[in-house]
PDB file of the backbone (N, CA, C, O) and the ligand in Angstrom, with CONECT records:
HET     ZN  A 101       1
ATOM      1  N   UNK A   1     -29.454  51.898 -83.773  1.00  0.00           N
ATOM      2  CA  UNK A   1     -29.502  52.330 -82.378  1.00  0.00           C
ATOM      3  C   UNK A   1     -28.982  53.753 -82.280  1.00  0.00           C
ATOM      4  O   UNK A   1     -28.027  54.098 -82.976  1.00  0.00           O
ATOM      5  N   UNK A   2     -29.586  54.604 -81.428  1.00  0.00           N
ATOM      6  CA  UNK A   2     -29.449  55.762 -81.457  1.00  0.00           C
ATOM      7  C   UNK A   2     -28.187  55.631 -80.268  1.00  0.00           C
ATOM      8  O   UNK A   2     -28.025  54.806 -79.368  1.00  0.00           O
ATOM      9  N   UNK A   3     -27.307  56.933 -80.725  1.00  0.00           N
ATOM     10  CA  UNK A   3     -26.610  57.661 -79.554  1.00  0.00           C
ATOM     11  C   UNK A   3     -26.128  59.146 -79.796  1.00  0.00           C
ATOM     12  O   UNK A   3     -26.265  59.907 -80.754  1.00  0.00           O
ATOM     13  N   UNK A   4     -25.437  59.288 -78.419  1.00  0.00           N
ATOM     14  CA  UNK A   4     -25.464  60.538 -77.733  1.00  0.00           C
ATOM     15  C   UNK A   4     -24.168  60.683 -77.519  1.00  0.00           C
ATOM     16  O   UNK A   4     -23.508  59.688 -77.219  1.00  0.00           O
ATOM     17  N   UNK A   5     -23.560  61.951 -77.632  1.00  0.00           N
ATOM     18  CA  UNK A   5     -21.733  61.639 -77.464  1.00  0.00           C
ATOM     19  C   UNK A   5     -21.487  62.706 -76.449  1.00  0.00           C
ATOM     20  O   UNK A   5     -20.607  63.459 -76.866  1.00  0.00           O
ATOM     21  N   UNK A   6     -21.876  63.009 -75.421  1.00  0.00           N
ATOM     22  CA  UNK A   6     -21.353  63.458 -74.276  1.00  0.00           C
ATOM     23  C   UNK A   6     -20.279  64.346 -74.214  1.00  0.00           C
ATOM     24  O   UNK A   6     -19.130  64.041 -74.536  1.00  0.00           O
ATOM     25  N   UNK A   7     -20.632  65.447 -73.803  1.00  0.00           N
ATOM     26  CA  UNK A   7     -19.213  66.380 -74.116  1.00  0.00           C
ATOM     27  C   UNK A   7     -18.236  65.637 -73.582  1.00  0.00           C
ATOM     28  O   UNK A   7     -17.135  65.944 -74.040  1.00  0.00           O
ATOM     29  N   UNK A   8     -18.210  64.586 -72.613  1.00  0.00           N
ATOM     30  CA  UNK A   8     -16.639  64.183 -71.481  1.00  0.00           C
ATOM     31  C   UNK A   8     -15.939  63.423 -72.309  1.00  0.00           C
ATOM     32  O   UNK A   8     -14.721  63.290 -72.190  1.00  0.00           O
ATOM     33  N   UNK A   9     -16.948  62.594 -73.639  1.00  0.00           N
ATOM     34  CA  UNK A   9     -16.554  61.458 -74.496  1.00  0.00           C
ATOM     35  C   UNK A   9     -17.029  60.649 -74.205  1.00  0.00           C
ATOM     36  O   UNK A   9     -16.416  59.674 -74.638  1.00  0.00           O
ATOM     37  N   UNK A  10     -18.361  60.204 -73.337  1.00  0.00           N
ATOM     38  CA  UNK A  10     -18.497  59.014 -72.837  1.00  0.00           C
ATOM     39  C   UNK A  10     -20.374  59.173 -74.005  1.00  0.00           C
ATOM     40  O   UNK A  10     -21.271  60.016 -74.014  1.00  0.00           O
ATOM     41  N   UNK A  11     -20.197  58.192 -74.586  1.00  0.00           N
ATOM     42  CA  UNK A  11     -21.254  58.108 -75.828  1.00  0.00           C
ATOM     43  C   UNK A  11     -22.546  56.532 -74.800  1.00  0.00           C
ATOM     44  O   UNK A  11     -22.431  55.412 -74.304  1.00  0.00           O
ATOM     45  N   UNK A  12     -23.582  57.582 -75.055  1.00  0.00           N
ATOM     46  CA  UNK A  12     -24.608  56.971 -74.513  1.00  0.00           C
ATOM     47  C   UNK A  12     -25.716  56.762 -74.987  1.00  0.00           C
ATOM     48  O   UNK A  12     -26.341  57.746 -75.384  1.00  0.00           O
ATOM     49  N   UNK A  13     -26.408  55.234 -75.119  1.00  0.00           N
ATOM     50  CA  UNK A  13     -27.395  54.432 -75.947  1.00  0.00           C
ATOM     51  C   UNK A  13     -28.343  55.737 -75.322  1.00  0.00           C
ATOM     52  O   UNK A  13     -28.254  56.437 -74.313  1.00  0.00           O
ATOM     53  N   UNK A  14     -29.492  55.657 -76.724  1.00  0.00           N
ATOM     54  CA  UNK A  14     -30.960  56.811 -76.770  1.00  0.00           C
ATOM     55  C   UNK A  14     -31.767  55.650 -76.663  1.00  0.00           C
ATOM     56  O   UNK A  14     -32.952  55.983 -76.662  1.00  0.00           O
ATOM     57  N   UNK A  15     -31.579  54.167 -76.555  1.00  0.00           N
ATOM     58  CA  UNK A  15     -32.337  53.137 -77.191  1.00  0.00           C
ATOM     59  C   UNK A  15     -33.290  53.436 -75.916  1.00  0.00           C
ATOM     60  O   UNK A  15     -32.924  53.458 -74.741  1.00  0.00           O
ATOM     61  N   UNK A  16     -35.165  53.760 -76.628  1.00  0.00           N
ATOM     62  CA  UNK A  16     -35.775  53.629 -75.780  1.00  0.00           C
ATOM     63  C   UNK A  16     -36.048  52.991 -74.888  1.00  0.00           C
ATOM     64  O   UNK A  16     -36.372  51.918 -75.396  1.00  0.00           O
ATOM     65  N   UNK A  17     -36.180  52.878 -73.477  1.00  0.00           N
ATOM     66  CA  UNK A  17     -36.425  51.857 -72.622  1.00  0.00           C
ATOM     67  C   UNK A  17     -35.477  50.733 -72.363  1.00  0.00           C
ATOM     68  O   UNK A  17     -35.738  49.741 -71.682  1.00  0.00           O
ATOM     69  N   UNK A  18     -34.357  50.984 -72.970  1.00  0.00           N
ATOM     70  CA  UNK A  18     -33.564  50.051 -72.641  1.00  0.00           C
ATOM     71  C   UNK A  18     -32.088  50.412 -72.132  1.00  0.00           C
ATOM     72  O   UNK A  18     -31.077  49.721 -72.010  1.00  0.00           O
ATOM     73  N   UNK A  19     -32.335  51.654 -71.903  1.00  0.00           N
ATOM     74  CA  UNK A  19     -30.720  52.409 -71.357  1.00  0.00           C
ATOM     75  C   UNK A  19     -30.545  52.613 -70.399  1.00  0.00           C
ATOM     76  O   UNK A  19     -31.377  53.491 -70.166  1.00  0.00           O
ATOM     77  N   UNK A  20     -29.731  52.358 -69.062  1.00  0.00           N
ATOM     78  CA  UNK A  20     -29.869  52.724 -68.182  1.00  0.00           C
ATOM     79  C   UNK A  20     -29.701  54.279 -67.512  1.00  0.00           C
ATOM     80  O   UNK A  20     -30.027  54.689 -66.398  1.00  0.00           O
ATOM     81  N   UNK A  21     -29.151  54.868 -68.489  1.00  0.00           N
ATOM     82  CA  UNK A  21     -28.714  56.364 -68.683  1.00  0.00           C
ATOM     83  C   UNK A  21     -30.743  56.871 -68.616  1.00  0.00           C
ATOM     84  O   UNK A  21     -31.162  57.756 -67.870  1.00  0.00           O
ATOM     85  N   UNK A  22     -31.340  56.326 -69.250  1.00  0.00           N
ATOM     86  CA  UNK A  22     -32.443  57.430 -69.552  1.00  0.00           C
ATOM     87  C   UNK A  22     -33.346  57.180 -68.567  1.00  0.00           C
ATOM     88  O   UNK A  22     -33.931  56.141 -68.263  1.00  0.00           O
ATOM     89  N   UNK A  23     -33.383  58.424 -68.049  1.00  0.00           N
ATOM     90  CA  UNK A  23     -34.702  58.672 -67.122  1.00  0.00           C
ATOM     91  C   UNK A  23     -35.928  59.404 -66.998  1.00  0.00           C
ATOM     92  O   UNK A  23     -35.527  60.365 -67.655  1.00  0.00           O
ATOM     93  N   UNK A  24     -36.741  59.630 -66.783  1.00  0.00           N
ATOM     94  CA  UNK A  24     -37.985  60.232 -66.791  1.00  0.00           C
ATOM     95  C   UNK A  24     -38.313  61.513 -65.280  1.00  0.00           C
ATOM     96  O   UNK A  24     -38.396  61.482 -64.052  1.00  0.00           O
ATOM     97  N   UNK A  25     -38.381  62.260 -66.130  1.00  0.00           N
ATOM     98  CA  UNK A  25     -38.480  63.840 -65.181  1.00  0.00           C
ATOM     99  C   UNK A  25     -39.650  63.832 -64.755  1.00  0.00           C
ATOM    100  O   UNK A  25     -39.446  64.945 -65.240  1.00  0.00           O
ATOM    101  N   UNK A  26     -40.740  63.745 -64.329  1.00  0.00           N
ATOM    102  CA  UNK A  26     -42.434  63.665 -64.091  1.00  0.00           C
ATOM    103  C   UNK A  26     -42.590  64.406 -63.376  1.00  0.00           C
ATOM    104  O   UNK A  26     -41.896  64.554 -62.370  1.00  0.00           O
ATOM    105  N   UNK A  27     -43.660  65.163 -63.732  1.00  0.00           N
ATOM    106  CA  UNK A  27     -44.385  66.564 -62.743  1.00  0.00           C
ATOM    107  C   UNK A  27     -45.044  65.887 -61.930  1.00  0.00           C
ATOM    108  O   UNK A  27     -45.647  64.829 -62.109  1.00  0.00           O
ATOM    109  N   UNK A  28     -44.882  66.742 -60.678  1.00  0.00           N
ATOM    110  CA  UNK A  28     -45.715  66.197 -59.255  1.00  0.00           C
ATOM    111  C   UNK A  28     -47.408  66.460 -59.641  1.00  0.00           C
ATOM    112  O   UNK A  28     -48.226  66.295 -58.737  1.00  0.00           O
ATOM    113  N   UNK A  29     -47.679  66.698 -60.439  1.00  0.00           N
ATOM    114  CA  UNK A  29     -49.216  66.822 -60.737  1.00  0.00           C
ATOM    115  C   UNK A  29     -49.269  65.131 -61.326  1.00  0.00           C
ATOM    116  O   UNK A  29     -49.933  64.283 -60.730  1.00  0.00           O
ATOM    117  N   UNK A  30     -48.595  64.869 -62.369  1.00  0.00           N
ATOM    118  CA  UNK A  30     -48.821  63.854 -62.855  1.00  0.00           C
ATOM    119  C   UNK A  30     -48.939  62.885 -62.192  1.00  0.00           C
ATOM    120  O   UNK A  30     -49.731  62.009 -62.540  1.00  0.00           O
ATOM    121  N   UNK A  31     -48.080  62.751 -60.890  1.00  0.00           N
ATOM    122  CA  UNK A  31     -47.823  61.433 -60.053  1.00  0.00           C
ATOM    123  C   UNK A  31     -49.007  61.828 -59.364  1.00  0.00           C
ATOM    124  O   UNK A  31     -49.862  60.977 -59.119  1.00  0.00           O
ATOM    125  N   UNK A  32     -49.155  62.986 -59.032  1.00  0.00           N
ATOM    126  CA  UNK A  32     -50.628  63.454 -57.793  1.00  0.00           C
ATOM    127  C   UNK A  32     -51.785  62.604 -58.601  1.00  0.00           C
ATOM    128  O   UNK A  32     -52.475  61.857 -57.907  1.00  0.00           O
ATOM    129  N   UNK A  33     -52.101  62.672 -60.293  1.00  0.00           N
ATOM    130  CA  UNK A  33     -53.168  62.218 -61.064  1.00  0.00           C
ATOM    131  C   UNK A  33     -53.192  60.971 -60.630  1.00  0.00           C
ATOM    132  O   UNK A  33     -54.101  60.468 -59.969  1.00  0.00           O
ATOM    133  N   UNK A  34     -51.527  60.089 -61.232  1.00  0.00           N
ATOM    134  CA  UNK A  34     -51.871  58.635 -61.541  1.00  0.00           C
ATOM    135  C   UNK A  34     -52.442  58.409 -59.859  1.00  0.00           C
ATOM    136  O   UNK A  34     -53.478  57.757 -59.729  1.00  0.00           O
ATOM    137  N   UNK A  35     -51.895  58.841 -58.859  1.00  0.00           N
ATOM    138  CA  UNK A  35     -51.958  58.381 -57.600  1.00  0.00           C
ATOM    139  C   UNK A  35     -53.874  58.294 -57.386  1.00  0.00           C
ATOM    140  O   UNK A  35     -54.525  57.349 -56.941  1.00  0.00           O
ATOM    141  N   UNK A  36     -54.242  59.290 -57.756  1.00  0.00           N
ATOM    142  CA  UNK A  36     -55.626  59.136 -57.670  1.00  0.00           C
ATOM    143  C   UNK A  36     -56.304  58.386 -57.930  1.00  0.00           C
ATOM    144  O   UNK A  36     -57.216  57.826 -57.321  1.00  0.00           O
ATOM    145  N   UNK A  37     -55.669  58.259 -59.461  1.00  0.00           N
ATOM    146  CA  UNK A  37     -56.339  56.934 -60.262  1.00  0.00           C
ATOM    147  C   UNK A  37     -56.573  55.481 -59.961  1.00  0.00           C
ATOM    148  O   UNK A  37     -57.416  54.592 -60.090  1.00  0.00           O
ATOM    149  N   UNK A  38     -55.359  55.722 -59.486  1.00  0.00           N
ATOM    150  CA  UNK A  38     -54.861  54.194 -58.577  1.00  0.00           C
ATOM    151  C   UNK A  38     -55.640  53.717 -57.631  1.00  0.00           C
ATOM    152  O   UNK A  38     -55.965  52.536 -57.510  1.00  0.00           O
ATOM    153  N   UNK A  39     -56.093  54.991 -56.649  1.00  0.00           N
ATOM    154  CA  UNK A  39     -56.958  54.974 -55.261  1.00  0.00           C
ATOM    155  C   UNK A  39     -58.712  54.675 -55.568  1.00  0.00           C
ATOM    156  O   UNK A  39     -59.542  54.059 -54.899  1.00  0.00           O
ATOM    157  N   UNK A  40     -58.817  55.377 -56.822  1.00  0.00           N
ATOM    158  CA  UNK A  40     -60.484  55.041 -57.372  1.00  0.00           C
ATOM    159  C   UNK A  40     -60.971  54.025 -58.065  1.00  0.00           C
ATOM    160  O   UNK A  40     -61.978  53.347 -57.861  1.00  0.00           O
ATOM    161  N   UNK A  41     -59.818  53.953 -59.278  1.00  0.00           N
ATOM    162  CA  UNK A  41     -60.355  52.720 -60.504  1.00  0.00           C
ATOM    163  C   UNK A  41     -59.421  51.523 -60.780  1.00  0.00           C
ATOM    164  O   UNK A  41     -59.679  50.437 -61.300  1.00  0.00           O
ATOM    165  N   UNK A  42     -58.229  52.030 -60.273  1.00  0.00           N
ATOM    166  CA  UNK A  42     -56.677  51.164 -61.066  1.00  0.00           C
ATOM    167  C   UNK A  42     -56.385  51.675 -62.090  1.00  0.00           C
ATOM    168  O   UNK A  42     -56.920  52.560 -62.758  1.00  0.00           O
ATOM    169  N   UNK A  43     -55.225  50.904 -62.246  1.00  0.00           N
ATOM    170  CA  UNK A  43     -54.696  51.713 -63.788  1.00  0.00           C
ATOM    171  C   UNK A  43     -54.300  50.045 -64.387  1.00  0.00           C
ATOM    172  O   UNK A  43     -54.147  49.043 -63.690  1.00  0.00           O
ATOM    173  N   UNK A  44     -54.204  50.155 -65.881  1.00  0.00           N
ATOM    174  CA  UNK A  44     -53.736  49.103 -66.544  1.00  0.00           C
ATOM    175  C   UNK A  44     -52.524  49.464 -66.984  1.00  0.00           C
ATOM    176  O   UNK A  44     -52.378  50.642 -67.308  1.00  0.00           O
ATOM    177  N   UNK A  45     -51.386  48.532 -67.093  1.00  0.00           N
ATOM    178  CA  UNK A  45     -49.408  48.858 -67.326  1.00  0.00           C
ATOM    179  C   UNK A  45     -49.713  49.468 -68.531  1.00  0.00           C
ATOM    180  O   UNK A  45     -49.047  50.504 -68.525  1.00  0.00           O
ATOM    181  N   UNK A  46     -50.165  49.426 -69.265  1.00  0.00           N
ATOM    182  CA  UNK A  46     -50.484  50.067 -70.593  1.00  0.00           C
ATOM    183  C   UNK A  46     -50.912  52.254 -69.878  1.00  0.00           C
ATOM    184  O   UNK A  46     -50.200  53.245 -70.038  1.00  0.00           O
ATOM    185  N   UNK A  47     -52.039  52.159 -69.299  1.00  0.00           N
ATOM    186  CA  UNK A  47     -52.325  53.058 -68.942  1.00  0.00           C
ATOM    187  C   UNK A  47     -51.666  53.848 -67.608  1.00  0.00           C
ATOM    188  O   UNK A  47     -51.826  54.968 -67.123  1.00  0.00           O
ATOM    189  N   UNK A  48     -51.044  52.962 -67.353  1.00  0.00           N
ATOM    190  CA  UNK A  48     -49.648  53.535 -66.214  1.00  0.00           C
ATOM    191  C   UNK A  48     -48.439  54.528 -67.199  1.00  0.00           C
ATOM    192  O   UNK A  48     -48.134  55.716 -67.102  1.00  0.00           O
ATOM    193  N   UNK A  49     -47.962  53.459 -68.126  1.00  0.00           N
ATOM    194  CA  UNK A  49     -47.030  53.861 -68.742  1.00  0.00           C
ATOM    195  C   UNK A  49     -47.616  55.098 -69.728  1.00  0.00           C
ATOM    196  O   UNK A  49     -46.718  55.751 -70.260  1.00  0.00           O
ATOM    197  N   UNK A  50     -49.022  55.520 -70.055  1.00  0.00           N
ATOM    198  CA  UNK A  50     -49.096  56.660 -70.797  1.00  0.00           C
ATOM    199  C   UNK A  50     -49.596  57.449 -70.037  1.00  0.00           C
ATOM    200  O   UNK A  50     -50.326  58.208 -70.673  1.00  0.00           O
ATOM    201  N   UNK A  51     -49.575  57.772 -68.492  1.00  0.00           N
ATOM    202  CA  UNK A  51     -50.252  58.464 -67.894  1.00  0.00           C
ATOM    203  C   UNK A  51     -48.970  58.841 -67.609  1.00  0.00           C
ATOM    204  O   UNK A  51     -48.735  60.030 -67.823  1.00  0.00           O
ATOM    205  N   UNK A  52     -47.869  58.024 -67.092  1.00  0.00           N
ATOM    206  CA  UNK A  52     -46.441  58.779 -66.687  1.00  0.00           C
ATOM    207  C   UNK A  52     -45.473  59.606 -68.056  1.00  0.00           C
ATOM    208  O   UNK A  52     -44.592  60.462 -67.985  1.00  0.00           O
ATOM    209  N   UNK A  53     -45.907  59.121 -68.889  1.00  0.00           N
ATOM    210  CA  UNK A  53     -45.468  59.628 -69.757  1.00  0.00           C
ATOM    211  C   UNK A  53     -45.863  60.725 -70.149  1.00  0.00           C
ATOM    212  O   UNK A  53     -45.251  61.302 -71.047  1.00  0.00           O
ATOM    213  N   UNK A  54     -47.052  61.304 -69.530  1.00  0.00           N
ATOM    214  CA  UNK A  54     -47.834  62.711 -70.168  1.00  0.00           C
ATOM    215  C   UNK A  54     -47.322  63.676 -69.398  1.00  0.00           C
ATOM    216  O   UNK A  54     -47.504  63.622 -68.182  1.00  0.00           O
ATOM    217  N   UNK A  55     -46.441  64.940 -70.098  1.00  0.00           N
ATOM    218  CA  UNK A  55     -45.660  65.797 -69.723  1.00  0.00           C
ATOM    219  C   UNK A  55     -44.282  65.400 -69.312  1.00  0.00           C
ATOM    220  O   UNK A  55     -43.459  66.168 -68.815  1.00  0.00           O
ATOM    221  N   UNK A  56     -44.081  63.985 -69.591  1.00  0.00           N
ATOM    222  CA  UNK A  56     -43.227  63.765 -68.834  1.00  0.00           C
ATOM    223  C   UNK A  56     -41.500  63.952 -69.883  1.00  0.00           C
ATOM    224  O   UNK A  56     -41.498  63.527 -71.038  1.00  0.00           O
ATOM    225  N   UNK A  57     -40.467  64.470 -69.411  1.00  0.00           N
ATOM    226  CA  UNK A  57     -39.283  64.600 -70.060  1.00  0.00           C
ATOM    227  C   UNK A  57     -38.357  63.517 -69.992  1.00  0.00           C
ATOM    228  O   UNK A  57     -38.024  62.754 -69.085  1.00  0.00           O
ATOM    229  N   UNK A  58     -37.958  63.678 -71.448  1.00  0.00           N
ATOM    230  CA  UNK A  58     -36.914  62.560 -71.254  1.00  0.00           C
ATOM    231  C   UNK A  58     -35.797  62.858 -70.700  1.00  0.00           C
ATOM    232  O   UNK A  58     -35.746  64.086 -70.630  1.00  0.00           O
ATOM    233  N   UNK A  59     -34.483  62.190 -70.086  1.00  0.00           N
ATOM    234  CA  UNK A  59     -33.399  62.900 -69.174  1.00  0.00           C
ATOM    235  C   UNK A  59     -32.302  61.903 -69.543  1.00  0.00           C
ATOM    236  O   UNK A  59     -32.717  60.795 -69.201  1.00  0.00           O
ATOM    237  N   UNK A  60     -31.283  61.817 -70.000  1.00  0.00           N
ATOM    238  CA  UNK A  60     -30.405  60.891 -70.130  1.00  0.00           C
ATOM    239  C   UNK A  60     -28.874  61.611 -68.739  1.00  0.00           C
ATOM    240  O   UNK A  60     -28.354  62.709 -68.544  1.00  0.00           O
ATOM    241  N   UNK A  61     -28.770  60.639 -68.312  1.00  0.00           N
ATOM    242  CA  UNK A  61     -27.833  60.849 -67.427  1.00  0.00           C
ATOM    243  C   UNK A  61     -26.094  60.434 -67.544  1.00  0.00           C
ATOM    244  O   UNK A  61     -25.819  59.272 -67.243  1.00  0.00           O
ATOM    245  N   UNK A  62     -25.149  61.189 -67.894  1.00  0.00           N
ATOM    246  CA  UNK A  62     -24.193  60.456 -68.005  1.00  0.00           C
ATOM    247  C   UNK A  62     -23.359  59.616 -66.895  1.00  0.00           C
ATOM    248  O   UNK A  62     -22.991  60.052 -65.804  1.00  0.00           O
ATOM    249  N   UNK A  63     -23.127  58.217 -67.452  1.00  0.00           N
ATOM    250  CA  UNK A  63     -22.534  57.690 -66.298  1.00  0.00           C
ATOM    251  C   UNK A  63     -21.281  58.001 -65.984  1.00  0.00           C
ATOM    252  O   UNK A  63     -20.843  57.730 -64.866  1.00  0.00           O
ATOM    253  N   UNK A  64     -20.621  58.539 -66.812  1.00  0.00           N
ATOM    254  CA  UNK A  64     -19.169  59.113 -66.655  1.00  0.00           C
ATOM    255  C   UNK A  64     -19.084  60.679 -65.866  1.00  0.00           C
ATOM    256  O   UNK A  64     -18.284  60.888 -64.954  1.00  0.00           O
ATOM    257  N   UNK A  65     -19.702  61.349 -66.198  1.00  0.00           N
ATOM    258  CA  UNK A  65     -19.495  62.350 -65.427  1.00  0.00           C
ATOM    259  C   UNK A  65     -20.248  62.988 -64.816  1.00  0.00           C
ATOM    260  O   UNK A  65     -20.035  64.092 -64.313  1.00  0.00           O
ATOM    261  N   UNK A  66     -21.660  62.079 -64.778  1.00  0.00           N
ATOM    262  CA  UNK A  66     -23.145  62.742 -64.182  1.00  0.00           C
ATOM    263  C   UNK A  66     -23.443  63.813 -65.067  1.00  0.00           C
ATOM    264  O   UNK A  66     -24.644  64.005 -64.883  1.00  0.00           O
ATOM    265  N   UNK A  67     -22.991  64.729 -66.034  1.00  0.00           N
ATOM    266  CA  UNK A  67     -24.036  65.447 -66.837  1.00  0.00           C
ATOM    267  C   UNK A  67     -25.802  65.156 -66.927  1.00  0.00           C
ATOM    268  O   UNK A  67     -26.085  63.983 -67.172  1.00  0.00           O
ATOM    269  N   UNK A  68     -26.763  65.936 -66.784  1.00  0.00           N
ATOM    270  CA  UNK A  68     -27.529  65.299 -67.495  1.00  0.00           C
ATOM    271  C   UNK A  68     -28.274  66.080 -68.699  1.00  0.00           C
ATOM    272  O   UNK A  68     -28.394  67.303 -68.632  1.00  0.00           O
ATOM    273  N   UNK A  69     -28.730  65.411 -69.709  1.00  0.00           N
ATOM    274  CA  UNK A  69     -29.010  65.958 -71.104  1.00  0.00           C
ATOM    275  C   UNK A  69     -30.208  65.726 -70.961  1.00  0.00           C
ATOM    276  O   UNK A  69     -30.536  64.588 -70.625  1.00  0.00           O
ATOM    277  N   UNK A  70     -31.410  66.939 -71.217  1.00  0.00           N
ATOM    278  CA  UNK A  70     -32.589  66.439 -71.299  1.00  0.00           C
ATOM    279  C   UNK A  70     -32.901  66.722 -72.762  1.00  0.00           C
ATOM    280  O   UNK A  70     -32.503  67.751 -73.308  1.00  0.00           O
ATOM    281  N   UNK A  71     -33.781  65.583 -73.528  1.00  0.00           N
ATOM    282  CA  UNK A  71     -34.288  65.699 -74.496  1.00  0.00           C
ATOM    283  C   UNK A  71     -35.344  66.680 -74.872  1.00  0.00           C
ATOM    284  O   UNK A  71     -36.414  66.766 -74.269  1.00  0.00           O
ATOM    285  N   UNK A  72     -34.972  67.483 -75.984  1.00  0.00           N
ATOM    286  CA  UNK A  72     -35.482  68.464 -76.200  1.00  0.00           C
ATOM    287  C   UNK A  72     -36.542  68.588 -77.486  1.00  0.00           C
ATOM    288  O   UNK A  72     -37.233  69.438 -78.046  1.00  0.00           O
ATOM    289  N   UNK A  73     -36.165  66.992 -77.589  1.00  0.00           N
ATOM    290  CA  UNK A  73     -36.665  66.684 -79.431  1.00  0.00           C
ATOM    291  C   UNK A  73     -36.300  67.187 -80.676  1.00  0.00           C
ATOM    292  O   UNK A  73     -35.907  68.351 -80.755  1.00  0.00           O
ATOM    293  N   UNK A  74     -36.384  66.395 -81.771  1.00  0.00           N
ATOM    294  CA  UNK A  74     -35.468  66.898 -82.933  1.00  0.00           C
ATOM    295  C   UNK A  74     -34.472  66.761 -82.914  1.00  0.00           C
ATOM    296  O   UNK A  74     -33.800  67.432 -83.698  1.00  0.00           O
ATOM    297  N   UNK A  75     -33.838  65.863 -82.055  1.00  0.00           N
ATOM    298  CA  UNK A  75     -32.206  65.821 -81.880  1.00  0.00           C
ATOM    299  C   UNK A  75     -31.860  66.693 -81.328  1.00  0.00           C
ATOM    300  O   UNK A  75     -30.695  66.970 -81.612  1.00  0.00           O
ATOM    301  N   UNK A  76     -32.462  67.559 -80.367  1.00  0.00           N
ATOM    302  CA  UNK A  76     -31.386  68.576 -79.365  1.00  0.00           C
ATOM    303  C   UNK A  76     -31.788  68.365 -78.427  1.00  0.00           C
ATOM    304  O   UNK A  76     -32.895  67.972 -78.060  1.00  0.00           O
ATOM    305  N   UNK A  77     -30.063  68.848 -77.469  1.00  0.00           N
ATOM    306  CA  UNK A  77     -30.467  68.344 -76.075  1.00  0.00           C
ATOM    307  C   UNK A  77     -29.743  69.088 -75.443  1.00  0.00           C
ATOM    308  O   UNK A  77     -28.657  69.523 -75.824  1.00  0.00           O
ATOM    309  N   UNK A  78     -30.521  69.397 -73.964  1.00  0.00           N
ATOM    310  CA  UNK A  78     -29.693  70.722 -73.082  1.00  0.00           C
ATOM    311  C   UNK A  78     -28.907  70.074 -72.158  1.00  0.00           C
ATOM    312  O   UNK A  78     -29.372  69.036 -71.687  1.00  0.00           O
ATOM    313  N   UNK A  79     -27.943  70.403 -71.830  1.00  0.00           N
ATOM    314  CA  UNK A  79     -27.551  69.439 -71.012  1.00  0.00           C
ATOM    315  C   UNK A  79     -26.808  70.507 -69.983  1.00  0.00           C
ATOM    316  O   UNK A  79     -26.414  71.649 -70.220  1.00  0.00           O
ATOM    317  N   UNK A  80     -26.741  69.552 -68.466  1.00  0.00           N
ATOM    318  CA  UNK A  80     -26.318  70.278 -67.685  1.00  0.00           C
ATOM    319  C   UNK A  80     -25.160  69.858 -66.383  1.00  0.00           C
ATOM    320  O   UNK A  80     -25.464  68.799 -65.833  1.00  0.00           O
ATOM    321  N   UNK A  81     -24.234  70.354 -65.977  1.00  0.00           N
ATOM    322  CA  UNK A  81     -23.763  69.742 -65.025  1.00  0.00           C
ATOM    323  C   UNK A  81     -23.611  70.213 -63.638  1.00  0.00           C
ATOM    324  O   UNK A  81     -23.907  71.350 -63.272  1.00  0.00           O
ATOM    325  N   UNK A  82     -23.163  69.339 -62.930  1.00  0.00           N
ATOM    326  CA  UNK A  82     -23.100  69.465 -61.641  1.00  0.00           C
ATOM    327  C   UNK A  82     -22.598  71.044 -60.999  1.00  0.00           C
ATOM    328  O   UNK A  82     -21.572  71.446 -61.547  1.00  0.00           O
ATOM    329  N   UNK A  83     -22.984  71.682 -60.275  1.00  0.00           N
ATOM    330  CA  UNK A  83     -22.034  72.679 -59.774  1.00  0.00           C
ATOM    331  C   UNK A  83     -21.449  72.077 -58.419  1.00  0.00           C
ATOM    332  O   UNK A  83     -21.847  71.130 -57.742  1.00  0.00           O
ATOM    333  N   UNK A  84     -20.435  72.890 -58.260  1.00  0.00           N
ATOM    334  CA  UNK A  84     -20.168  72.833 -56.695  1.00  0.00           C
ATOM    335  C   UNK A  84     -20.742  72.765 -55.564  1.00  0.00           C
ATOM    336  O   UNK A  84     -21.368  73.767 -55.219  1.00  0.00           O
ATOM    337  N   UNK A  85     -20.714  71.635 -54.682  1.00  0.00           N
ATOM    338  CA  UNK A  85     -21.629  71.326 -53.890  1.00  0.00           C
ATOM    339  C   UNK A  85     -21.636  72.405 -52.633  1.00  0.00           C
ATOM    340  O   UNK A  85     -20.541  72.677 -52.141  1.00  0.00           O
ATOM    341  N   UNK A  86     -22.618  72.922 -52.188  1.00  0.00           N
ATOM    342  CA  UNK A  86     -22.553  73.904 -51.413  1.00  0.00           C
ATOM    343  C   UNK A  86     -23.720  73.581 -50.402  1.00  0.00           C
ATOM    344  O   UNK A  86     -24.875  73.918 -50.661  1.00  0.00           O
ATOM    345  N   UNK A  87     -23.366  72.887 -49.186  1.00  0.00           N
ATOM    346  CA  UNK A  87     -24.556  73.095 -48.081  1.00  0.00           C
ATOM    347  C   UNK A  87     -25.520  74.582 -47.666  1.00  0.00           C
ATOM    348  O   UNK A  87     -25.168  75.692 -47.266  1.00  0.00           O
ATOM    349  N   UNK A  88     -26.377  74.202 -47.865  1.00  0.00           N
ATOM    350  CA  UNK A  88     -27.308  75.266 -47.305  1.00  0.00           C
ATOM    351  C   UNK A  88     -28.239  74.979 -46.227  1.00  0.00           C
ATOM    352  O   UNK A  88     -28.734  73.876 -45.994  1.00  0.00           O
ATOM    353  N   UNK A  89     -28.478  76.273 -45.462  1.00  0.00           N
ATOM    354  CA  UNK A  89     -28.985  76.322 -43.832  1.00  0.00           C
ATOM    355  C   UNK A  89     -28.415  75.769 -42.962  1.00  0.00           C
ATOM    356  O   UNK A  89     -28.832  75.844 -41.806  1.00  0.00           O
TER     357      UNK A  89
HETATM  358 ZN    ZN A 101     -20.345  62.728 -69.641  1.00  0.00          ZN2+
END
């Protein structure tokens, strides 16, 4: 099982599809596609899951300190955190 050690210390499962940490980044084109698809032909869970998956980034989220690390492949990962919350307008 893969993991991830979090700069805060809080070490988080890579296990595909089964982490609750990992999430999926999806371009609004992609969802605009599947949405189409959906409206003309259907999609099959098979062909759902590789249509969301096309372009799509992996994102692991830490539960300890909200960081999130996006997969960059090859074992690197950018990761980023929160700034200071600042209302705008
Ligand atoms: Zn963390």
């Amino acid at each position: 099982m893969s993991k991830f050690a979090c700069i805060c210390g809080h070490v988080i499962n890579l296990s595909h599809g089964t982490s609750e940490s990992e999430l999926s980044l999806v371009p609004e084109t992609t969802i605009d596609a599947i949405g189409g698809i959906l409206s003309t032909r259907g999609l099959s869970e098979e062909g759902f899951y590789d249509a969301i998956s096309d372009g799509a980034f992996t994102v692991y989220r830490c539960p300890k300190c909200g960081r999130l690390h996006l997969d960059e492949g090859d074992g690197i990962f950018s990761s980023y955190i929160k700034e200071e919350i600042v209302q705008r307008g």
